[in-house]
C-alpha positions as CSV (number, residue, x, y, z in Angstrom):
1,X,-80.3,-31.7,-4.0
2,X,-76.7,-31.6,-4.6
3,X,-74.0,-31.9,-2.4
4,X,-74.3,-31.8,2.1
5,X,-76.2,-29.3,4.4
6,X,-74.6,-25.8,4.4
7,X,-71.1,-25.2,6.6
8,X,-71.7,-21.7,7.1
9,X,-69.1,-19.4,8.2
10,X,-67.9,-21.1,11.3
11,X,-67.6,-24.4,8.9
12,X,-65.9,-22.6,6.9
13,X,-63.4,-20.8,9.2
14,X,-62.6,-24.0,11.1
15,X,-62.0,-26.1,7.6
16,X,-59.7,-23.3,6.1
17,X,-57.9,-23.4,9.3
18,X,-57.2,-26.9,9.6
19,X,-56.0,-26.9,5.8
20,X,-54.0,-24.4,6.8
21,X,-52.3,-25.9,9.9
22,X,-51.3,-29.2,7.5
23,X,-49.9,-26.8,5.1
24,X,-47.8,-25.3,7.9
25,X,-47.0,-28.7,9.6
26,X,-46.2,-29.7,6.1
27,X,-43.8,-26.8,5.3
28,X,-42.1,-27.4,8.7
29,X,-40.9,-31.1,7.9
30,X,-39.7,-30.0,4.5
31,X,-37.6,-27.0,6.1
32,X,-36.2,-29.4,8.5
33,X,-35.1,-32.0,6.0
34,X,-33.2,-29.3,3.7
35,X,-31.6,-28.5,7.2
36,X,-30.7,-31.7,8.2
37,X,-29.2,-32.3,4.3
38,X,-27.1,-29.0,5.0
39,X,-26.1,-30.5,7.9
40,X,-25.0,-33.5,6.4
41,X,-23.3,-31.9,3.7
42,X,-21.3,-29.8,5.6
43,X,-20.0,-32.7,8.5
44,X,-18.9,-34.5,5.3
45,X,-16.8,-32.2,3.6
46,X,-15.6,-30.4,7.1
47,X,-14.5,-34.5,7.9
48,X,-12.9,-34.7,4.4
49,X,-10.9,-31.2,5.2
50,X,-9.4,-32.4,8.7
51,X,-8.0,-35.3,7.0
52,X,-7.0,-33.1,4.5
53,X,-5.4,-30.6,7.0
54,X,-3.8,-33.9,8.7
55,X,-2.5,-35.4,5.5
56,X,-0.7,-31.8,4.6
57,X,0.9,-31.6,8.3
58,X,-1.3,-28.0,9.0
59,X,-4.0,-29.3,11.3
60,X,-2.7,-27.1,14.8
61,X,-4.9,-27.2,17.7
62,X,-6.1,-23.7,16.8
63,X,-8.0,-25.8,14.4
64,X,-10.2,-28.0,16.1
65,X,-12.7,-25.1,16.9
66,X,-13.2,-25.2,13.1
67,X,-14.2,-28.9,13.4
68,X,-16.0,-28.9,16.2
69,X,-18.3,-26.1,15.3
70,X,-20.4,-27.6,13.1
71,X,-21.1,-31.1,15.1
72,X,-22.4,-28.3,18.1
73,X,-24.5,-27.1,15.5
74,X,-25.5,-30.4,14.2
75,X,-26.4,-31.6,18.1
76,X,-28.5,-28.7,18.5
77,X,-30.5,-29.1,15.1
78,X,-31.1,-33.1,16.5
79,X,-32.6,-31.8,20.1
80,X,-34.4,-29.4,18.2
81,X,-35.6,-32.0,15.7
82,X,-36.8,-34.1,18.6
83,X,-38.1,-31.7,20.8
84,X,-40.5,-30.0,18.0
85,X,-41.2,-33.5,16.2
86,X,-39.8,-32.0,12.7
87,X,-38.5,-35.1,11.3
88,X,-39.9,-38.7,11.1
89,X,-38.1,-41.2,13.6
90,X,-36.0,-42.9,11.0
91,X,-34.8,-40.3,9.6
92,X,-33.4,-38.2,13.1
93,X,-32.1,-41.8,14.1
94,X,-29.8,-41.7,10.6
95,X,-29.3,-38.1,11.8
96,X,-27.9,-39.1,14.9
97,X,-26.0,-42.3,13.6
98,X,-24.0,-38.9,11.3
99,X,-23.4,-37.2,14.8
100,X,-22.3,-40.0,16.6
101,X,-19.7,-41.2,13.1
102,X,-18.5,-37.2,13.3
103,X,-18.2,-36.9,17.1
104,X,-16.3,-40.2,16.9
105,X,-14.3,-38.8,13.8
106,X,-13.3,-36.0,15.7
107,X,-12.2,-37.6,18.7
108,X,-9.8,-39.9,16.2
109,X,-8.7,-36.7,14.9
110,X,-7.5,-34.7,17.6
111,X,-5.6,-38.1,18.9
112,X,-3.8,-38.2,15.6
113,X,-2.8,-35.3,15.3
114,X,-1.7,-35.1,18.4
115,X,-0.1,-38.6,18.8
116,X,0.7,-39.7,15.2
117,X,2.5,-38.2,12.2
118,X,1.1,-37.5,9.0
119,X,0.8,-40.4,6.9
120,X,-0.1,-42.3,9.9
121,X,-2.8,-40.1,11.1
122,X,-4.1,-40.3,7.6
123,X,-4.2,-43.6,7.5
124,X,-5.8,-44.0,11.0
125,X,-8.6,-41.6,9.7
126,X,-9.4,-43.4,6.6
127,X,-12.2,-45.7,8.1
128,X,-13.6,-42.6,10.3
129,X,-14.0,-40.9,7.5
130,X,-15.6,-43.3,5.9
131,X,-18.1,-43.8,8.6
132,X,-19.3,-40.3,8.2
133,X,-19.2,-40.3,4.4
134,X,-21.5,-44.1,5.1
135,X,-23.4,-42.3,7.9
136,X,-24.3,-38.9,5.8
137,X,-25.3,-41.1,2.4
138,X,-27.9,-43.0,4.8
139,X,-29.0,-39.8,6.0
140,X,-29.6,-38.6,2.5
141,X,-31.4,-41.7,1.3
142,X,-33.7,-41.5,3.9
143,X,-34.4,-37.6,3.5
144,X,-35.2,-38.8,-0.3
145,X,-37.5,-41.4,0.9
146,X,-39.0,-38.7,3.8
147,X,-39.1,-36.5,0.9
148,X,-41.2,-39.1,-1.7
149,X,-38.4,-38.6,-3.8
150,X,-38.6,-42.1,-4.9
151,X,-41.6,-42.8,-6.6
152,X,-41.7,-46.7,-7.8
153,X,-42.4,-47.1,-11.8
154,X,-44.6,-49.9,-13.1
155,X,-48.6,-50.3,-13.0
156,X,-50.5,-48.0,-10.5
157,X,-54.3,-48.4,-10.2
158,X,-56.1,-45.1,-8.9
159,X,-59.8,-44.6,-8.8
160,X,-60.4,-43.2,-11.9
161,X,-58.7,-47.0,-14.1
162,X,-55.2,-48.2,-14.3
163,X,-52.1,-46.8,-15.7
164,X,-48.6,-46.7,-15.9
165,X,-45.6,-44.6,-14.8
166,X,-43.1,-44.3,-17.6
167,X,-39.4,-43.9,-16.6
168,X,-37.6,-40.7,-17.4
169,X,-36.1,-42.6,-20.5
170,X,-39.5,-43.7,-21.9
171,X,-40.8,-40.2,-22.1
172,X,-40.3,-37.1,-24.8
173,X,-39.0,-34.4,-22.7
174,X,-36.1,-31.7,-23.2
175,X,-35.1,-31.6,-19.8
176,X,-35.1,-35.0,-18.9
177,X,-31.8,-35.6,-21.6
């Protein structure tokens, strides 16, 4: 005889739902890593427009709303990351490292443009900035390694014999350039 006794319907039922439930579980983490990259994307290039808006003399206090916005939104995604367990803990710690670099930004921001004038306040934002821009590219590395994005090349061994992963530019392929 082939194979193990019989599952029969309940078997059946209960293994379908299981594979089910890691689909689902499964689909959740990868939805909350594209939202946490959106998020990521858009504190970076909101940070880059206040120095921006700084820089050219137009950043009013009617502005900061504009600014602040999106880290409320970003705070929200993190307790809601945490609370439901959608991301691995390295990757919501990077998350909140970008939080903390953007609140921090902020902060800096609404002091310059309140107590410096424009070339000063860009100045004083450079290395802000540059936390976020630091804080966001960590955040995307380890979404990419969350993701299994980065698959090593070189000699695998699998059940079936060994073998070996080619690089992109060691294969035949249109799309690959």
């Amino acid at each position: 005889m082939v194979g193990g006794a019989p599952l029969g319907v309940k078997g059946t039922v209960m293994g379908g739902l299981v594979g089910l439930l890691a689909v689902a579980v499964a689909c959740t983490g990868a939805a909350a890593r594209r939202e946490a990259r959106t998020h990521a994307d858009v504190l970076e290039s909101i940070a880059q427009k206040g120095v921006d808006l700084v820089r050219t003399g137009r950043l009013v206090a009617e502005s900061m709303p504009e600014l602040t916005y999106p880290l409320e939104r970003a705070q929200a995604f993190a307790r809601t990351a945490r609370r439901r367990e959608r991301l691995d803990p390295a990757t919501l710690a990077a998350f909140d490292t970008l939080v903390d670099r953007y609140r921090a930004f902020v902060d800096g921001l609404d002091r310059a443009r309140r107590d410096l004038g424009r070339d000063e306040a860009a100045r004083a934002l450079a290395e802000p900035l540059a936390g976020v821009e630091r804080a966001a590219a960590a955040l995307r590395g380890e979404l990419e390694r969350a993701d299994g994005r980065r698959q090593a090349r070189g000699r695998s061994v699998t059940f079936f014999g060994s073998f070996t992963v080619a690089s992109s530019a060691d294969t035949v392929c249109p799309r690959c350039g």
